[in-house]
C-alpha positions as CSV (number, residue, x, y, z in Angstrom):
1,X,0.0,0.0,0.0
2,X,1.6,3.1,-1.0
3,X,1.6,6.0,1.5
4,X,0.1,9.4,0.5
5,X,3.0,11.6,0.2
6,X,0.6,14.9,2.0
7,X,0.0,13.1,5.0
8,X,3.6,11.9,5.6
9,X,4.9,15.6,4.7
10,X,2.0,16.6,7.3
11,X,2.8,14.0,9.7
12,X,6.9,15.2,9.6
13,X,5.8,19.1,10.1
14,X,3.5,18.1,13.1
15,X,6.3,16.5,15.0
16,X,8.7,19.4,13.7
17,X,6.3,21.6,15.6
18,X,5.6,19.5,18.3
19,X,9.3,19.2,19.3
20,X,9.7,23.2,18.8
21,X,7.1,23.6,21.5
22,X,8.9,21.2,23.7
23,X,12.3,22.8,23.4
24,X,10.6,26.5,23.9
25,X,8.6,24.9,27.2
26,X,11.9,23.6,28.4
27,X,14.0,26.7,27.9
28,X,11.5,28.3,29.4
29,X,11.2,26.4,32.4
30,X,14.5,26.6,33.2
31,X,14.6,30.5,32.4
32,X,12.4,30.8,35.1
33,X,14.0,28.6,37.4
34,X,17.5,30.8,36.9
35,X,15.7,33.6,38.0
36,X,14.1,32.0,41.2
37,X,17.6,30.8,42.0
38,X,19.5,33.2,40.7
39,X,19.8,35.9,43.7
40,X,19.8,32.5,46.0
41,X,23.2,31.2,44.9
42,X,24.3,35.1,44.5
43,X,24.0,35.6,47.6
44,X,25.4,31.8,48.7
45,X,28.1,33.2,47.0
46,X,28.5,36.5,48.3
47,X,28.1,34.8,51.7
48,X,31.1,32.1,50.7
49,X,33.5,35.3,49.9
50,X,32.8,37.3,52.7
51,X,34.1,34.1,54.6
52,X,37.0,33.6,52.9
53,X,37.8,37.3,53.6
54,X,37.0,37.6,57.2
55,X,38.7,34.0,57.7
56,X,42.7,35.8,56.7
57,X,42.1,38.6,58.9
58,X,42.7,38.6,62.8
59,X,39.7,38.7,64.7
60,X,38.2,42.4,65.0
61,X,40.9,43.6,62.4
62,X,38.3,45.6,60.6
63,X,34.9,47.3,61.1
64,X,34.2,47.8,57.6
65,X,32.1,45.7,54.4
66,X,35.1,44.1,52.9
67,X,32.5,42.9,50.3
68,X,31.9,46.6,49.1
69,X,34.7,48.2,50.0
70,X,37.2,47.4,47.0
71,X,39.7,48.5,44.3
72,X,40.6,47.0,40.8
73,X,43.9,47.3,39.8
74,X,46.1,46.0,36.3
75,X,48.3,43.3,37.1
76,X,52.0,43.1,35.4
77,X,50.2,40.3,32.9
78,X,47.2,42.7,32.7
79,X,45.1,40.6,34.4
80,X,42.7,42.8,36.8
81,X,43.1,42.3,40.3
82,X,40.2,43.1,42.7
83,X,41.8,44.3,46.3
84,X,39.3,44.2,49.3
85,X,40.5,47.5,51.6
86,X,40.1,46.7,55.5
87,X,39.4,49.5,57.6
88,X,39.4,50.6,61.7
89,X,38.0,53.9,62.0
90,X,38.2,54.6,58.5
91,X,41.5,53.9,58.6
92,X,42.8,51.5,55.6
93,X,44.9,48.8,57.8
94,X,44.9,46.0,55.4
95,X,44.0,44.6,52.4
96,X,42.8,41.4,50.9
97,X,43.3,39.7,47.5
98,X,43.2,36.5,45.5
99,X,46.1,34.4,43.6
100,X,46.8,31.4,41.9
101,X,49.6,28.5,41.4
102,X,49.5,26.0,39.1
103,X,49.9,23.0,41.4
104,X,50.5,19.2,41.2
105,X,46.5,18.8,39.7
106,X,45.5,21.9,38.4
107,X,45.2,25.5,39.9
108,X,45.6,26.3,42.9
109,X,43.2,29.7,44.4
110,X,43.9,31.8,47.6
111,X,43.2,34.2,49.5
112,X,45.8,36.1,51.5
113,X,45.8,39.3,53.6
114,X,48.3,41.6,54.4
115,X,48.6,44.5,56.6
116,X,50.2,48.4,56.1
117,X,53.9,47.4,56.6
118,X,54.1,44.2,54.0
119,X,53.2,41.6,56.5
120,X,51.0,38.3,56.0
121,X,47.9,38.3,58.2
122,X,46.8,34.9,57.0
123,X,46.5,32.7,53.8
124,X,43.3,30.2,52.7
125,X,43.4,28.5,50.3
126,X,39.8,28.5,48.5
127,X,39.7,26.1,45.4
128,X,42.4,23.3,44.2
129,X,42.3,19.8,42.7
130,X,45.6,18.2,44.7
131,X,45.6,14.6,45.4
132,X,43.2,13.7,48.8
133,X,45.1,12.6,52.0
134,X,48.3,14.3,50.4
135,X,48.2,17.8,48.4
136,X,44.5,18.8,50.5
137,X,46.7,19.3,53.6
138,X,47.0,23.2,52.1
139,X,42.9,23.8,53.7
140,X,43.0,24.8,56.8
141,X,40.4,22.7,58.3
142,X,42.6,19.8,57.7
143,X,46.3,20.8,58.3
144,X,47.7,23.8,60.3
145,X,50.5,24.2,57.7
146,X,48.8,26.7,55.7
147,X,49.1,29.0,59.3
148,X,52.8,29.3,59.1
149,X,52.0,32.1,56.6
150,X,51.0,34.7,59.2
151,X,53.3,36.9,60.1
152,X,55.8,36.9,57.4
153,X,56.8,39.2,55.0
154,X,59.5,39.6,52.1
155,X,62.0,40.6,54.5
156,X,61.0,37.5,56.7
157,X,62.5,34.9,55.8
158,X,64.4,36.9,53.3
159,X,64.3,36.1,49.8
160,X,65.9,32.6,50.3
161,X,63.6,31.9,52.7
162,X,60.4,31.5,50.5
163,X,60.4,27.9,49.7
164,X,59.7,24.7,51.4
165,X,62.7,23.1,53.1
166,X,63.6,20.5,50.3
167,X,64.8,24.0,48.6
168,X,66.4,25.7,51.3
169,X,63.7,27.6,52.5
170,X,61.6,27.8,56.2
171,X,58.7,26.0,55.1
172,X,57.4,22.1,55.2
173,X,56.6,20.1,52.5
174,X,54.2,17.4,53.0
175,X,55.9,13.7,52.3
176,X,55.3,12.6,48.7
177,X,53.6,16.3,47.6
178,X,56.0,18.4,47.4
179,X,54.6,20.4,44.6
180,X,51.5,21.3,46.3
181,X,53.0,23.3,49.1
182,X,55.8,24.3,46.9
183,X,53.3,26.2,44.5
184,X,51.7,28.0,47.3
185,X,54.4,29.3,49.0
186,X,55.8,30.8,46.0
187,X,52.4,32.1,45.4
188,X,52.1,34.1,48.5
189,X,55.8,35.1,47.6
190,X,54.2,36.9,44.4
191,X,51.3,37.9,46.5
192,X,53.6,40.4,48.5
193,X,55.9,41.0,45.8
194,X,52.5,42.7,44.1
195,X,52.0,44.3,47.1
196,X,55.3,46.1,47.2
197,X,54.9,47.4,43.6
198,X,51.7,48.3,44.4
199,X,50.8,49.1,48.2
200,X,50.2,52.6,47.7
201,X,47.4,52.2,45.2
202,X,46.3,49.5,47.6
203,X,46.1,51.2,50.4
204,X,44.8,54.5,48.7
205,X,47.8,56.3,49.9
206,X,48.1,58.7,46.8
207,X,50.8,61.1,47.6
208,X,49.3,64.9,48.2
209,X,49.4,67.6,45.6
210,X,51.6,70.6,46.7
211,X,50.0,74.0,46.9
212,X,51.3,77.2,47.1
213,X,51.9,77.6,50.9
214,X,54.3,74.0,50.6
215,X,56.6,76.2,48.8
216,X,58.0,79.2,51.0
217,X,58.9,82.5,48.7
């Protein structure tokens, strides 16, 4: 029995259609579903941050909204950098920012804060991929090593210094992952190398214009 070529060509463009309306119902759907959930996992976020921020900072450090308060500056590789200013009384006494290290599984993200005169105030680390029960010994929650950061600067250890022990420097390695904690410590190294070339721009410290009573006659 032959088929009738209309109703075949009909039959085609009605499940043509049909599947259309499907894919416009879904995308729909899940349109509206982005924007129920949206400011939900915004705000999960924004919640997430403000943690990481507060958690590198000494307890009452600041009195300010380190989620608001913040400058973007250009990077040596152009990269923008977003700096979180802490303030007491107004006052800018630290500031908060993020890097990364390429590690033994992938990148490696942080969070360190610093304070007026170049010194660490603490180091998270926020996001990795290193080997579990070796290279995850960088978080916090499960090692104390990542603690040792607090209080240094360039200065201390000195430039030698800032490596893990295997290379000569003042800081652990973890047995069979070296890489892990050898990528973060050069990491925070870069961290307050930036801060050096750039603390006064950090710290909003832009030097004053001179006006005509600075200049006796």
């Amino acid at each position: 029995m032959a088929l009738d070529p209309d109703k075949h060509i009909g039959r085609l463009w009605y499940q043509a259609v049909s599947l259309g309306v499907i894919a416009l119902t879904a995308s729909g759907a899940l349109a509206l579903a982005h924007q129920a959930t949206g400011p939900a996992i915004a705000a999960a976020e924004a919640r997430d941050v403000a943690a990481s921020l507060a958690q590198v900072l000494p307890e009452n450090f600041s009195d300010n909204d380190l989620l608001a308060d913040t400058v973007q500056l250009a990077g040596p590789d152009g990269a923008p950098l977003t700096v979180h200013r802490a303030r007491k009384a107004s006052r800018v006494v630290g500031v908060i920012y993020q890097m990364e290290a390429k590690g033994y599984g992938g990148p490696i993200r942080l969070v360190m804060g610093v304070d007026r005169d170049g010194r660490v105030l603490g180091v998270r680390v926020t996001r990795h991929t290193e080997t579990p029960g070796l290279g995850d010994k960088i978080e916090a929650h499960r090692h104390p090593w990542v603690h040792a950061f607090a209080g240094k600067s360039l200065a201390d250890p000195g430039t030698a210094g800032w490596a893990v022990k295997k290379d000569g420097g003042a800081f652990d390695q973890f047995a069979g992952a070296t890489i892990t904690p050898r990528a973060v410590v050069a990491a925070v190294k870069q961290g307050l190398e930036r801060f050096a070339a750039q603390r006064a721009a950090m710290l909003g410290d832009e030097p004053a214009l001179a006006t005509v009573e600075d200049h006796p006659k």
